[in-house]
N, C-alpha and C positions, 0 to 999 in steps of 0.2 A: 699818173692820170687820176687816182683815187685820190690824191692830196689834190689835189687841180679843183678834181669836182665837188671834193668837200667845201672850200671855200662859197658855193653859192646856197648851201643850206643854213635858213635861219629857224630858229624857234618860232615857235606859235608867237602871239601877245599874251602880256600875262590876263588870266580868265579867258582865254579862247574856250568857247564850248560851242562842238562840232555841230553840222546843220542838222537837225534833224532830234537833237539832244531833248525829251521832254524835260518842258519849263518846271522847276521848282514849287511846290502851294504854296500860298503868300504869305508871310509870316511864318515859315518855319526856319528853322536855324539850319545850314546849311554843313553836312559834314565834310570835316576836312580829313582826308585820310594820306596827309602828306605828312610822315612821320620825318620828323632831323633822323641823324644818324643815332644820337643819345636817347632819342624815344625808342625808336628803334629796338636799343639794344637792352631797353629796359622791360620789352615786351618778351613773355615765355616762350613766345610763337619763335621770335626769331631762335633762339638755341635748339627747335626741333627741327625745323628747317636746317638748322646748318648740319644737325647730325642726320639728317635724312640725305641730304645732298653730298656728305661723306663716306657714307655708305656706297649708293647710287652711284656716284661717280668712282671712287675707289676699288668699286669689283669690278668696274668696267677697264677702268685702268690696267688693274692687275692683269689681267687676261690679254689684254692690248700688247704691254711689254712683254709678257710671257710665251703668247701665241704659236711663234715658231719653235720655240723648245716645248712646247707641249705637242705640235704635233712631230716634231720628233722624236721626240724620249719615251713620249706614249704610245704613239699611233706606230711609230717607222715611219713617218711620212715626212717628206722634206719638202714643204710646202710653203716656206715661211714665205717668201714676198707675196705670192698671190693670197695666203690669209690675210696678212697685213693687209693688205687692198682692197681684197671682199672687205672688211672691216670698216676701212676708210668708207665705202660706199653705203655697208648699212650704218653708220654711225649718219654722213648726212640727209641719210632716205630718214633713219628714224624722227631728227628732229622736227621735219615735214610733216610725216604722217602726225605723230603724236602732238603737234601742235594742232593738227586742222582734230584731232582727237578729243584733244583740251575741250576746245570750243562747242565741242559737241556734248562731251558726257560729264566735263569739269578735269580740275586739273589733278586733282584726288585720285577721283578715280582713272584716271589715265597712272598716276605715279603707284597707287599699288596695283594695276594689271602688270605693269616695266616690272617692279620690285618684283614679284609674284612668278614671272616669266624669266627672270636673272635667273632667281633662285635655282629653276626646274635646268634650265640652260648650265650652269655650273654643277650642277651636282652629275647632269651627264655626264659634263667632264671627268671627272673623281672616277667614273665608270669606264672610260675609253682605256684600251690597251691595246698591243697587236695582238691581231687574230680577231677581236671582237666586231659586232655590226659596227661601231660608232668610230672604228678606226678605218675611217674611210672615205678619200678624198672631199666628194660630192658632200657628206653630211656634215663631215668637219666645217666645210665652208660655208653651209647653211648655217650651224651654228655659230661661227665666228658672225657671221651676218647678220643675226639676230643679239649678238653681246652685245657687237659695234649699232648698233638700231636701241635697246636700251640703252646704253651709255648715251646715245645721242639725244633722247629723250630728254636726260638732266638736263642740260644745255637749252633745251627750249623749255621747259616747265618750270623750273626755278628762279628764271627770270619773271616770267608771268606770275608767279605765283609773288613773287618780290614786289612788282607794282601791284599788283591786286589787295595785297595786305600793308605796302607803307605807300604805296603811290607815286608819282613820276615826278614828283619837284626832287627832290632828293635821290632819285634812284641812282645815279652812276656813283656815289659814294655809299651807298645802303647794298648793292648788288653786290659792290666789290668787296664790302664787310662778310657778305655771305659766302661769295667765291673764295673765299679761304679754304674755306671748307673742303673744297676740288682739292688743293696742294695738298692739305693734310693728308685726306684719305686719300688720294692718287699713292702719293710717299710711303704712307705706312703700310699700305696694304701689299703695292710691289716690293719694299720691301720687308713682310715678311716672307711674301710666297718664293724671294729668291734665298732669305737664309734656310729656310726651313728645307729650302729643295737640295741647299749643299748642306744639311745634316741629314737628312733621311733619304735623299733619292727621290723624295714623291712629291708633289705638290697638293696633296689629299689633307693635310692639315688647314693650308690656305685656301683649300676651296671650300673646308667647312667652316671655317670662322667668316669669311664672306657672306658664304651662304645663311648663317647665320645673322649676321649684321643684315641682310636684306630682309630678312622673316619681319626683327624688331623695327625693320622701318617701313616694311609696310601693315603691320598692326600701329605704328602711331598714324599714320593716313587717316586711319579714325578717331584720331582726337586732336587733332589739330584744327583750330579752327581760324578764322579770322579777330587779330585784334579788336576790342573795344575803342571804337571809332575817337578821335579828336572834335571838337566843335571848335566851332571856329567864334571866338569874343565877338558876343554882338557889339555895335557902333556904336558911339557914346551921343544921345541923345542931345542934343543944341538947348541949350537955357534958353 
């Protein structure tokens, strides 16, 4: 059905600009902020971006894969399909909310509140044991529901933030440049926090170097900023 229906969507024409679009002043040069892949990549912005979005996505991951053996090995609690599930749920409640987020406060500062809120969210964990307040059904699940709600976050802001700084002619090759980033830090992060758990027992190493990777990506939120714009060659004059 979804292959069926994709067949009747077309692209805009090229220069479509939406109703309502205020008209350009006359005579000025008109910016193009439709980076190739190769601009792209020659821009600083892109390399913080991807390690912000390896971060972001990769503590989220790790938690994801690890979920149910943390609330068992931590808590006593054999909880694992129903965390997985709260999870699944706040991961796509989050990319909603923090998109209609975006639009409201910027995409900045929606991604260091996420980062900011991971952080505080994982270091609980490092705290959860049996016997304590945090090992305990109800809170576990609120927590799991707030990872999976950040982690969902990346998923909507990293794209926006991808047209917003290279633009939409190029974006399914320029986003997918970025999404890398998702594999790596997905990869490395679950696999530290599974080596580290068969040499020590605990996953408290992995949740501090995460937690840590989240701190440094949400202090570059403030200095990231949009590349310096493209112009577009003005038209070559008629003798």
């Amino acid at each position: 059905v979804v292959a069926g229906l994709a067949q009747i969507l077309k692209p805009p024409p090229a220069g479509y600009i939406p109703p309502g679009t205020p008209p350009r002043p006359a005579g000025s040069a008109p910016e193009n902020i439709d980076f190739s892949p190769g601009q792209m990549l020659a821009t600083w912005q892109f390399y913080v971006l991807w390690f912000m979005y390896a971060c972001g996505a990769g503590a989220g991951l790790m938690i994801i894969s690890k979920m149910a053996k943390i609330a068992s090995a931590q808590a006593g609690i054999e909880l694992g399909f129903i965390l997985v599930a709260v999870l699944a749920v706040g991961n796509g409640a989050g990319r909603i909310v923090t998109g209609i987020a975006s639009d409201k406060i910027g995409r900045k500062a929606t991604l260091l509140i996420c980062f900011a809120l991971q952080t505080i969210l994982i270091l609980l964990l490092s705290q959860t044991a049996e016997g304590s307040l945090l090992a305990n059904a109800v809170v576990l699940a609120v927590v799991a529901a707030l990872i999976g709600a950040n982690y969902g976050a990346n998923l909507a802001l990293f794209p926006s933030l991808t047209k917003d700084y290279y633009g939409l002619k190029n974006f399914g090759v320029n986003y997918g440049l970025l999404y890398t980033s998702w594999g790596v830090g997905g990869f490395m992060l679950a696999l530290l926090a599974g080596k580290v758990y068969d040499k020590t027992g605990s996953f408290n190493f992995a949740y501090y170097c995460s937690a840590a990777l989240l701190i440094v990506a949400a202090a570059v939120t403030f200095l990231v900023k949009p590349p310096c714009r493209l112009q577009e060659e003005p038209a070559a004059s008629p003798e």
